[in-house]
C-alpha positions in Angstrom: 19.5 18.8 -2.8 17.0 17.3 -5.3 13.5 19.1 -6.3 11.4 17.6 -7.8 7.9 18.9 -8.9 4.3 17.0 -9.7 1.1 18.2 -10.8 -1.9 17.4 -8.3 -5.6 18.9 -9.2 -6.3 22.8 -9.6 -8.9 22.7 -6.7 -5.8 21.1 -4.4 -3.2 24.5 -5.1 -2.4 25.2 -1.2 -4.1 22.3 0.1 -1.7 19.7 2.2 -2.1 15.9 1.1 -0.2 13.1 1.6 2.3 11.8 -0.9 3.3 8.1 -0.5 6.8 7.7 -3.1 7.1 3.3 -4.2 10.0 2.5 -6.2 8.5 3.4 -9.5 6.2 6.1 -8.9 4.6 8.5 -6.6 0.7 8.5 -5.4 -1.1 11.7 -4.0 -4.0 11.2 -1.7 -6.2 14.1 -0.5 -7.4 11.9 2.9 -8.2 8.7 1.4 -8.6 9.9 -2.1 -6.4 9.3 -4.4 -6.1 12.1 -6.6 -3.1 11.8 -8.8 0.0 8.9 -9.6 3.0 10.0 -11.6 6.4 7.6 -12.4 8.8 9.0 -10.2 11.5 11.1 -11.7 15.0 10.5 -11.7 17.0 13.8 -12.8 17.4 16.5 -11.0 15.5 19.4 -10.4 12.3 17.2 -13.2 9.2 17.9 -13.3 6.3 15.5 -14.0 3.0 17.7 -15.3 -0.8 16.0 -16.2 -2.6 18.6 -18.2 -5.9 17.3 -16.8 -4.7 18.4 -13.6 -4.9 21.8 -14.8 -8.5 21.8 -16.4 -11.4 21.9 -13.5 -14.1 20.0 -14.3 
């Protein structure tokens, strides 16, 4: 099994959004915002973090 592990906004931590994966990356809607868009990762177990994510505004 592969895990693999992206960064969405602080105020999102327990919150369920949709995740839509294309061929070459991954966008993260919170209902019809989207909120974050990372390349999609390829080795196992990667992770993918945006610092902004981390910093609330």
């Amino acid at each position: 099994m592969r895990i693999y592990r992206y960064s969405v906004p602080v105020r999102l931590i327990g919150r369920t959004v949709r995740v839509m994966p294309h061929a070459s990356e991954l966008v993260v809607y919170d209902g019809r915002e989207e909120v974050a868009r990372h390349v999609r990762l390829i080795a196992r177990n990667g992770s993918r973090l945006e610092l902004d994510d981390f910093l609330a505004p």
